[in-house]
N, C-alpha and C positions, 0 to 999 in steps of 0.2 A: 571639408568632409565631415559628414555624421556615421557614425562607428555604432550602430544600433547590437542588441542583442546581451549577452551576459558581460560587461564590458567594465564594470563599478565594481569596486571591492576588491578586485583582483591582479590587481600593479598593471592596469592596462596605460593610464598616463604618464609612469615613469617609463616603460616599452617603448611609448609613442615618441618620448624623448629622447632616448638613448639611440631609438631609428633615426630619427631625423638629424640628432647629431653624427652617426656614423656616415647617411650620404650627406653630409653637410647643407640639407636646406635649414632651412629660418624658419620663425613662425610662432603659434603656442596655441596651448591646446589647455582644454577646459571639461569637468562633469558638466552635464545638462540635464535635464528631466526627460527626453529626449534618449537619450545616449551621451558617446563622448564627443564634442567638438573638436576641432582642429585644422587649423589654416597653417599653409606652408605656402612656401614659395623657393624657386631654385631652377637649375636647369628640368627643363621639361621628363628627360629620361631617368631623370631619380625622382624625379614629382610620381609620374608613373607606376617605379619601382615600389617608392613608398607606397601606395594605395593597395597594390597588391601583396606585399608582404605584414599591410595588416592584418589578412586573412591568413596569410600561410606558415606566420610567424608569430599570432598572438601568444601570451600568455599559457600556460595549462589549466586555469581554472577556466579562460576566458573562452564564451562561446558568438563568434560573432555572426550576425545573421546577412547582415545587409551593412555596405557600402554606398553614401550617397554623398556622389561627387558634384560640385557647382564651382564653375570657374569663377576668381574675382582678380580687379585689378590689381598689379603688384604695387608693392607701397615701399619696398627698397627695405626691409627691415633686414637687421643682423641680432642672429644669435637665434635659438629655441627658448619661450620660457612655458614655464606649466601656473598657470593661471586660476584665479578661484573658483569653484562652481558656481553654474547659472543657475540661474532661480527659474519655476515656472512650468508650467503644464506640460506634459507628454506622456514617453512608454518607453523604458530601457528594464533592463532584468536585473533584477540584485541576487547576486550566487544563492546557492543552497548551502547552509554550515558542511564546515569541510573538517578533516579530520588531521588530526598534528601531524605537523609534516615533518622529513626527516632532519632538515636543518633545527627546526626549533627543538627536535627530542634528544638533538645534540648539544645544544645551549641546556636545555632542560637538567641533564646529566653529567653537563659539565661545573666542577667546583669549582674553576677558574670565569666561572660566565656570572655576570652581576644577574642573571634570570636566572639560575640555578637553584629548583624546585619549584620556581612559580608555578603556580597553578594556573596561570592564566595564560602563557604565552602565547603568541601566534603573530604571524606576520600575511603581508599579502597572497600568501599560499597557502594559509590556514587557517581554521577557528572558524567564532562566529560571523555570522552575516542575515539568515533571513530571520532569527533569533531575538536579535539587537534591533533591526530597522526598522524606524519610525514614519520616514516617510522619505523623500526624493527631492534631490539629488541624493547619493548616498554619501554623506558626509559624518562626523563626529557628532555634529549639533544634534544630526536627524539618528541616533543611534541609542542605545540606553546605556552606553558611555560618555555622556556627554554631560555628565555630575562629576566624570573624574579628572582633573587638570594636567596637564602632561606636567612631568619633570624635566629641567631643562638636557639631561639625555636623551630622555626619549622625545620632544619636541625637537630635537636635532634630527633622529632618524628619520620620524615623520614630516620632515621638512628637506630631507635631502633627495633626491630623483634619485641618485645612484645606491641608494641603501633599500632594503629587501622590505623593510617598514615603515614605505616610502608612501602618507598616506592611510596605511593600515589602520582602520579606525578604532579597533578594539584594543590596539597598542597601549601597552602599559608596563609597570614594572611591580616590584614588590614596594618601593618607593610610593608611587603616584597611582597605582590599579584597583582593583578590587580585595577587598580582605575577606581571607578563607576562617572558619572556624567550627570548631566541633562544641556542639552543643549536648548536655546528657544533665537532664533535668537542670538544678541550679548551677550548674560545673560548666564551666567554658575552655576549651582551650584555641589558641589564638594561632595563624601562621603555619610555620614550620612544623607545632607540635599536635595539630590538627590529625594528618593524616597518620602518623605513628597511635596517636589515641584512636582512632578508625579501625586499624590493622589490628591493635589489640583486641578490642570489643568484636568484631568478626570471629576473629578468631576462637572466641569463649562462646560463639554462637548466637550475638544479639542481631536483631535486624536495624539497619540505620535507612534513615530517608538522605539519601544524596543528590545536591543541587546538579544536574546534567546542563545542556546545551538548552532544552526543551523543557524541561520541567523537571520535576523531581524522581527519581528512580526509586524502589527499593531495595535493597542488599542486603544479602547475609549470605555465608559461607554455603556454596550449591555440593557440596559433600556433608554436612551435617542435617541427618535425617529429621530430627527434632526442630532445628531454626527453619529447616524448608516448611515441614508442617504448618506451624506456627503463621507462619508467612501466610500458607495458600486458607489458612483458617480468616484470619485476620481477613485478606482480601475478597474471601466471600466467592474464593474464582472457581469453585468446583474442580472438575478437573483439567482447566484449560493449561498449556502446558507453560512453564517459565521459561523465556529467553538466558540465556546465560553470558556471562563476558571471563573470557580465557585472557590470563593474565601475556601471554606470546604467542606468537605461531606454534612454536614448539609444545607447549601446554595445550595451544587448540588443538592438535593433531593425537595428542595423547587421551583427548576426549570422545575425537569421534574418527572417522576413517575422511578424512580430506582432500581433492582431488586437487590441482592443480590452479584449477579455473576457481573454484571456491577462497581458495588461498588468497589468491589474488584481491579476487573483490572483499575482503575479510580486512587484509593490510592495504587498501587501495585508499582514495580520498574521501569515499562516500560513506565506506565501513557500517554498511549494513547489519543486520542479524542475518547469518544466512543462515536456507534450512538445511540441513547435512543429515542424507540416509543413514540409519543404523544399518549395518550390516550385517549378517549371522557368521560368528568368526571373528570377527575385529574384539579385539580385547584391550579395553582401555586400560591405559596407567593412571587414568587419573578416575575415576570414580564418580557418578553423581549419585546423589540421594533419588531412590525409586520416584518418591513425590515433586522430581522437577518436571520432569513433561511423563507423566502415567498414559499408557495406552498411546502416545504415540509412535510415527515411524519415521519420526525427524526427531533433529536436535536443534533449536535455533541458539547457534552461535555466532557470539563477538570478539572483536577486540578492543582494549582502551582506546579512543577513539579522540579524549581529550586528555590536557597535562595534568587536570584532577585523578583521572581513573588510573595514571599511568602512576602517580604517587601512592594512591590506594594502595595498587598491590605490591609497591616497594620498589625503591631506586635501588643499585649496586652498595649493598654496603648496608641496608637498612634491616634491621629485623624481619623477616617474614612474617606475612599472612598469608591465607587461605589463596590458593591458586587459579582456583575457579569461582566466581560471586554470580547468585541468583539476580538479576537485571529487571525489574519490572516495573512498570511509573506507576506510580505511587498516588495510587486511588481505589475507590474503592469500586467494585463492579457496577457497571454504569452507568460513572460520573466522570467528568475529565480530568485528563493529568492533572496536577498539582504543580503550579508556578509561582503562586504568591509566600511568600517566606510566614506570613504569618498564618495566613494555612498551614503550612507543612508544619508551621509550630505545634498545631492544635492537634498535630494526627495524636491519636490514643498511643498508648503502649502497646497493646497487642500488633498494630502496624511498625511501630516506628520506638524503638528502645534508646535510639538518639538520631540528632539530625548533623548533619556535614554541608554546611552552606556558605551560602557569601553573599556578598552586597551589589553583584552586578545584576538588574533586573530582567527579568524577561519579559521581550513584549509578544510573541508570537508562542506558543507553545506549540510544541510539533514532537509527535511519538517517533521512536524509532523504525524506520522500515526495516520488510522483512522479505528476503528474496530468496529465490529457488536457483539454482545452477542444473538446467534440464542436460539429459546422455547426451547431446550433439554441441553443449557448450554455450546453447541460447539460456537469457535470464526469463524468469518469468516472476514478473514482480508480484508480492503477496499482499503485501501494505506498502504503498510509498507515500514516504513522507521524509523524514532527517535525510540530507545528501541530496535527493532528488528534488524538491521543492523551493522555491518557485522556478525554476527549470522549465520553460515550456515545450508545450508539445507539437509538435508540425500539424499542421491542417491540411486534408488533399483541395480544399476548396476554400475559399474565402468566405465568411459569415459576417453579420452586421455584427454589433458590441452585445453579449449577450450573457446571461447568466442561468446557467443547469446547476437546480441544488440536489441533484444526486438522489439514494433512496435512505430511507431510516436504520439500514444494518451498515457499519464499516462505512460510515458515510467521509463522502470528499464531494466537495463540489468543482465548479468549473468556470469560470472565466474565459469568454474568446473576443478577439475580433480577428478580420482580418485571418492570416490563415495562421494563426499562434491562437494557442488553449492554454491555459496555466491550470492546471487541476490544485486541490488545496493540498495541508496535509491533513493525514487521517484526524480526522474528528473522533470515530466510534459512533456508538448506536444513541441514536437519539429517541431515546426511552426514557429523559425523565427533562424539567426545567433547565438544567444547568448545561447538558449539554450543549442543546438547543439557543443556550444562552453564548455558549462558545462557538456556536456556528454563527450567530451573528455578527462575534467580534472577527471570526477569523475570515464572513463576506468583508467587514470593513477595512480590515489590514492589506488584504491583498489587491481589495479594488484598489486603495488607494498606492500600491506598490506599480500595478498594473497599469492604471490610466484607464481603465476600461469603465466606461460607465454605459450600462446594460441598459439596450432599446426595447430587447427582449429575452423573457423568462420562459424556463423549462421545468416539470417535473414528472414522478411518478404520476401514473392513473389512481393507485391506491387512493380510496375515500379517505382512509385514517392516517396517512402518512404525516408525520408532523412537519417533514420536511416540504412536501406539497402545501401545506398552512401555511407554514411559512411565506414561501412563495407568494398565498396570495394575500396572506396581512401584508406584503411589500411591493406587489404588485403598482403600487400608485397608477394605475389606468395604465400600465403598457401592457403588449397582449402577453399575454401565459399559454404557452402551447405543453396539454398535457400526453406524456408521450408509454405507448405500452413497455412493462418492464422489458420483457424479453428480446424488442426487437431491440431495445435502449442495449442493451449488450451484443450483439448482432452489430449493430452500428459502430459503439467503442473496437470492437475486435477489427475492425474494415479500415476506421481509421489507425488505429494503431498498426494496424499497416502498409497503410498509405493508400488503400483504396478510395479511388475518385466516386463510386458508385456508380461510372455508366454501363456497367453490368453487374445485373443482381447475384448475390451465393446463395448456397443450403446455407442456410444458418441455425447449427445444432445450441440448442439455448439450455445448459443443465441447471437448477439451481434446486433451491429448496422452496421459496416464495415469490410469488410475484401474482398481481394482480390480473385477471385474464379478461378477455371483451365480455365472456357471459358472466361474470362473478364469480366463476369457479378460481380456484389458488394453483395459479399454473406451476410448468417447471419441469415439467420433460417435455420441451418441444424441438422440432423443426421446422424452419421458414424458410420461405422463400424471401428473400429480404434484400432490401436498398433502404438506400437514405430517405428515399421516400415513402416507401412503406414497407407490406409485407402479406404474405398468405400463409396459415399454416398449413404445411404439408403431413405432417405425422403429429402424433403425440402420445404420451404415456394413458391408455386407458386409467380413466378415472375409479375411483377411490373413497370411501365414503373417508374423511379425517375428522375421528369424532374428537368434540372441543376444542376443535382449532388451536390455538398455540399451545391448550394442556398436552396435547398430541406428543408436537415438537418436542417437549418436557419428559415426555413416555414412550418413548421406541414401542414400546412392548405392547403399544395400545395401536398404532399404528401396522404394527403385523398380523396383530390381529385384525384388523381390518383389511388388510391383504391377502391374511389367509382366508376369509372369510367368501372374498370377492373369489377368490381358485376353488371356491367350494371343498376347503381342504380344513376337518375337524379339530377343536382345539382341545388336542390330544393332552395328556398332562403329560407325556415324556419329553412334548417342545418346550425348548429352555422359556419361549415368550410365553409359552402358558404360565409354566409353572413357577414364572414372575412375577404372575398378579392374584391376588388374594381371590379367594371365591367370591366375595362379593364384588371386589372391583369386574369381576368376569360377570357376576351376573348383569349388573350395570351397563358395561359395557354390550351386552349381547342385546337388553332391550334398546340400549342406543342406536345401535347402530341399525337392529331392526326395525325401528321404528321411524330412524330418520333426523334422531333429536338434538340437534344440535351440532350435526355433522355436515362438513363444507365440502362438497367433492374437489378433490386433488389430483391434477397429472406430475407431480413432483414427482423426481427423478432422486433430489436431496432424499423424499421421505419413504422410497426406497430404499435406499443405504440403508438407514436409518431402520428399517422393518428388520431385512437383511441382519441388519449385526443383531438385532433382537432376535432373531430367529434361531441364531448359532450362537446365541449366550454369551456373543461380546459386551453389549452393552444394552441395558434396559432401561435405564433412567439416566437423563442427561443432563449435567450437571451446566454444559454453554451451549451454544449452536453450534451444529455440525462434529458434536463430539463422539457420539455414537457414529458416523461414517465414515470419520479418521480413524479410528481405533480398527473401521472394518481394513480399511487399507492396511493397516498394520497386520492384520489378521493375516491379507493373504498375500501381505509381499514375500512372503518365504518358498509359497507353492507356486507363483506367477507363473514362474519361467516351465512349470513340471507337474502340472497340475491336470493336465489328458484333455480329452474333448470339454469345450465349455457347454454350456447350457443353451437355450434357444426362446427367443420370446416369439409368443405367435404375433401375426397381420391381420386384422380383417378391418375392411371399408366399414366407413361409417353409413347408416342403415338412411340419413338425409345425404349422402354424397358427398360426405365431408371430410374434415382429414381422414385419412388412415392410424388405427387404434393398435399402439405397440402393446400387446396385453405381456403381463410378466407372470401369470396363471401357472403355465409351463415349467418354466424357474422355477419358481416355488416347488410346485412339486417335484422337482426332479431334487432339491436339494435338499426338502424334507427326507426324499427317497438313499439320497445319499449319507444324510444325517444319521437315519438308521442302519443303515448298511457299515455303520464305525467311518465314513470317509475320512472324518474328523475337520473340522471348522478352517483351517487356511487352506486345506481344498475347496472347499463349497464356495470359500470366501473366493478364492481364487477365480472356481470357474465363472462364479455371477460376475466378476471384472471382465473375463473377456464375452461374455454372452451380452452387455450391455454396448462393448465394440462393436460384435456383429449387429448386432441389431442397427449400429448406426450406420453402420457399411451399408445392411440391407435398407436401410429407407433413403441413404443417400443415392446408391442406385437406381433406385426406383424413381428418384427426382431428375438423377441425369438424364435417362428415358425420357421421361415428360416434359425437358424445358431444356436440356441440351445444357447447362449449365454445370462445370466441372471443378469450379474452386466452392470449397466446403471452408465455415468460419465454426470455431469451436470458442466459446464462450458460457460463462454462469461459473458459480462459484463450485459447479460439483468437478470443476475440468482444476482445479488445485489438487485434487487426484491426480498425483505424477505416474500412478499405475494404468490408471484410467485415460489420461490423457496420453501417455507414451503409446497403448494399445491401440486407442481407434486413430490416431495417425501413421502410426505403421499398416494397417488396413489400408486406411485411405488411400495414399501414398503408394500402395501394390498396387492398389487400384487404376491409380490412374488418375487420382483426383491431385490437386493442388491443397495444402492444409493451411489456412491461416489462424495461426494462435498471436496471443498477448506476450508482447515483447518489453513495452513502453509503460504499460498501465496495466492493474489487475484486471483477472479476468471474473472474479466477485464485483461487486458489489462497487468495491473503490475505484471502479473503471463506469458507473455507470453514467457516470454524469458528462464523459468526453461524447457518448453515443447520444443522450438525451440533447447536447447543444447542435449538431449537425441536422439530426432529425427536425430540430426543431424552425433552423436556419431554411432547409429547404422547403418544410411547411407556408415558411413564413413567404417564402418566394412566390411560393403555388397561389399563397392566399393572395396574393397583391392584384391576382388578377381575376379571382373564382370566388373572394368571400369566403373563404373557408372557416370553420366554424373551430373554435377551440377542441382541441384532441380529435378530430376526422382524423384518418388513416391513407393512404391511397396506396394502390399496391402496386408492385414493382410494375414495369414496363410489360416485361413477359409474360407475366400472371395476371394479366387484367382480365382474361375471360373465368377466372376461377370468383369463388366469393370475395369482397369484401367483410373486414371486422375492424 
């Protein structure tokens, strides 16, 4: 039998053994590159037994996919043994880093346990794994433990079937493991006296750089206003907001208002950041410094997730530190984590006042994921990466060996054959060399975790995408199908829910950028969409966006050109006027009159973004998307009580082409409301559900025309849990079917799952039509409308 699927790392062959010994067949069983091997022999009805309770009884980290059974002759053996791994090409799954599990925080805690305070503990139920792994089988050798030599204790456990460290390859002690140590300028402290020197310095407000699972984090105490500062100066991060880690459940609850479901995944194995609603009324015991997340309307909180962090903020008995620690990796704005030790060495002092590391190496870097807990108890993932990676993801169809490198913001790429996808972990924006230098290492790691060796490439349409360049500096003569953004997300939402695509959806596409078929910078659309192609049915009336990404940078330049398009004057009593200096305004007016240097935009993102400029939330944006969070924050207070919303007008395109969602209307009505005192989380409020209707109204207009009643919501403006909560409650009265992102974001880091299917069936089409690199072909249904 071959045991395929997540089956290494996670005590599946002491399992195997202890099965086989309970119905008493014979046999032995082995890692593979493949998966796990294993031959038995016995009476037939426990032969049987076995094969099916390797599914229904694996493991809890273990995910197995496939059972593949082949009779052979009996050989008459006695006894089970567990055998070396085999060497040699194939595809089995190595976990994603798991989180300390109870047993070991037991040992960890306990004075009478020879691992008591290790920093390193874990057993087959925990710790590292996609971190560590070098290559396949997953053994010691292939790990970046594999410098450390066992002591003949722990070479016992990890040799005995019936012990819990059975195997475990990251197995160590404070004997024979890794060594922790605090570094602060010329001063070192070693072991034990590491994190007490940690707790100290936190606590006086310095920030340290902390070796994590992934890479290096930063810290410092998230209730001292002056060390957070410091921190987000240093980092260069504007105002993007800081993850935090809450030393217990009981601490995280005192931080933020906690539900149940949040709880859970918090203390669960994957121990995400989740995002947790501020509330109006909830009154925390524990206090953050305003400058950890400013303008937001979440909290992203943690827990200690490993036996370093859990020492951090103090075993039973140890001095206190600080109860809450700012969480951030440890780089600087768009560059990658920090994994190599002598890097983390070099950070300046402004970053990094000392460091707290060790000697086990990291060979995969991987950021923290960050997930949402939506009102009905579904996840909707923000970043996945730590926990979730290399995890794959189900395919409604079978594709050939391919490789989607995703787009240039929040980039992940993808991996498929076959009906499994392995998306990577988050990268971040490849905006400078080193990035881009880490997407390369992180193609080579997981190719070669995966077995996948790509027949064929996917990318963005964008000209300037560096990730698209990429693609084709490695192209080596296989075809490269390049794929439009929007429907690329459209596709990722379809499959993240298992849609097979032999029927097409509306597929509402929101983000901030993407590349369109005429050059325009799309991002308020609707499609009509499959995996094979796509029509646009609606979209956000265009926009002049003068200087393109200066734009992005200036809300306030952006509403003026919005207000400009509603024929609505730029009064000095609106906050966006009287945000920009006279000259930037006179500037700006011959701009955009003139034409000069402005991209037209259907962006739904650079609405928001007008929007919060408009009512004085934000005018200058320190990261992406930071002005249209702070709007959500605006008007989560008025949502539920905020009166009639606003109305965007309709009208046909003057060639027959999509239908033009104008926001002209809006605008004026909420100028009109602005003066009237409505005051800004009303306005804010009712543009949230005036953007629902609107999607209601075109998606109806689509069932009409093509009979077609599941709607897919997708792009990164649908991380709006106000936004998104609203036009599925629409939809859904409606009468429509809503499919959102469960599996993979619904940004950016979801794009590259939609880009490999699109591309797979391309490549189908072409086998027999010639199809030309980036052709489109539009859905089934929609073939009498245009082509783009």
């Amino acid at each position: 039998m071959v045991v395929r699927g997540t089956v290494q790392g996670v005590g599946f062959r002491p399992f195997v053994h202890a099965l086989a010994h309970e119905l008493g067949l014979s046999g032995h069983v082995s890692n593979g590159a493949d998966g796990v091997v294993t031959e038995v022999e016995g009476d037939a009805g426990r032969v049987g037994a076995f094969a099916e309770r390797l599914t229904t009884d694996a493991p809890p980290l273990s995910a197995v996919t496939s059972v593949v059974q082949h009779d052979l002759p009996a050989v008459g053996g006695r006894g089970f043994t567990i055998r070396p791994s085999r060497q040699g090409r194939g595809r089995t799954t190595v976990p994603p880093d798991t989180a300390l599990c109870a047993a070991c925080l037991h040992e960890l805690t306990d004075p009478g346990n020879r691992r008591h305070r290790h920093p390193f503990i874990n057993c087959t139920h925990c710790g590292p794994r996609f971190t560590i792994v070098t290559g396949l089988p997953y053994d010691r050798a292939t790990t970046t433990m594999a410098g450390f030599a066992l002591c003949g204790p722990c070479a016992a456990e990890y040799a005995d079937p019936g012990d819990r460290r059975f195997h475990a390859q990251p197995v160590a002690c404070p004997g024979c493991g890794p060594r922790l140590r605090l570094t602060e300028g010329p001063a070192t402290w070693e072991a034990s006296d590491a994190p007490a020197r940690a707790r100290e310095l936190l606590a006086r407000g310095a920030v340290l750089a902390v070796k994590g699972l992934g890479g290096y984090h930063l810290a410092c105490d998230a209730g001292d206003a002056s060390a957070v500062a410091r921190l987000r100066a240093a980092k260069e991060r504007g105002g993007k907001p800081f993850a935090v880690m809450a030393a217990d459940l009981a601490t995280a609850r005192a931080v933020a208002p906690l539900g149940e479901a949040e709880a859970r995944l918090l203390a669960g194995p994957r121990a995400p950041a989740v995002l947790v609603r501020r509330e109006a009324g909830f009154v925390p015991g524990v206090r953050l410094a305003d400058a950890v997340c400013p303008g937001s309307p979440d909290i992203a909180l943690m827990l200690p997730y490993t036996p370093l962090h859990r020492l951090l903020f103090a075993l039973p008995g140890d001095p206190p530190g600080p109860r809450v620690l700012v969480m951030t990796s440890a780089n600087r704005s768009g560059e990658p984590i920090v994994t190599d030790d002598a890097e983390a060495a070099a950070l300046p002092a402004p970053l990094a006042d000392a460091r707290l590391w060790h000697d086990r190496p990291i060979h995969a870097p991987c950021d923290d994921s960050v997930v949402r807990v939506r009102r009905d108890g579904s996840l909707l993932p923000v970043r996945r990466s730590r926990g979730y990676v290399p995890e794959p993801v189900p395919l409604p169809f079978a594709v050939p060996p391919a490789l989607a490198v995703g787009g240039d913001l929040k980039n992940t790429f993808c991996l498929a054959v076959g009906r499994s996808a392995w998306l990577s972990q988050h990268i971040g924006d490849l905006d400078g060399t080193a990035t881009v230098a880490a997407f390369g290492g992180a193609v080579r790691h997981l190719s070669a975790l995966t077995g996948v060796r790509p027949r064929l490439l996917a990318a963005d349409r964008h000209p300037r995408y560096r990730s698209a360049a990429w693609a084709r500096e490695h192209a080596a003569g296989r075809p490269l199908h390049l794929v439009q953004h929007h429907h690329a997300h459209i596709a990722s939402a379809m499959a993240d829910a298992g849609l097979d695509g032999t029927a097409p959806v509306i597929g509402v596409a929101f983000d901030g950028t993407g590349y369109g078929d005429d050059g325009a910078v799309w991002g308020g659309e609707v499609l009509l969409a499959d995996y094979d192609g796509y029509r646009r049915l609606a979209h956000l009336a265009y926009v002049p966006l003068p200087g393109g990404d200066a734009a992005v940078r200036n809300p306030c330049r952006t509403a003026l050109s919005h207000l400009r398009a509603a024929r609505l004057a730029w009064d000095a009593d609106l906050p966006c006027v009287a945000a920009c200096a006279a000259d930037e305004l006179r500037v700006l007016d011959r701009q955009l009159e003139r034409g000069v240097a402005c991209v037209p935009t259907s962006s739904m993102g650079r609405l928001f973004d007008a929007v919060s400029s408009l009512l004085g939330v934000r005018h200058r944006a320190g990261h992406e998307a930071q002005a249209a969070v702070e709007l959500e924050a605006c008007a989560a207070p008025a949502i539920a009580r905020c009166g009639r919303p606003y109305a965007f007008a309709s009208r046909a395109a003057g060639d027959g082409g999509p239908l033009l969602l104008d926001p002209a209307p809006v605008l004026r009505e909420a100028v009109a409301d602005l003066r009237d005192g409505a005051g800004p989380a009303v306005v804010a409020a009712r543009f949230h559900h005036a953007v629902a209707a609107a999607v209601l109204a075109v998606c109806r207009d689509a069932r009409r025309a093509t009979g077609v009643r599941t709607v897919a919501l997708s792009g990164g403006v649908f991380a709006n849990a106000l936004l998104e909560d609203a036009c599925t409650d629409l939809l859904r009265g409606d009468g429509f079917a809503v499919v959102r992102h469960g599996r993979v974001p619904c940004g950016d880091g979801g794009l590259a799952l939609g880009q490999v299917l699109i591309a797979a069936r391309a490549r189908a089409r072409g086998a027999g039509t010639g199809q030309r690199e980036g052709e489109t072909h539009v859905p089934g249904s929609a073939r009498q409308g245009r082509r783009h």
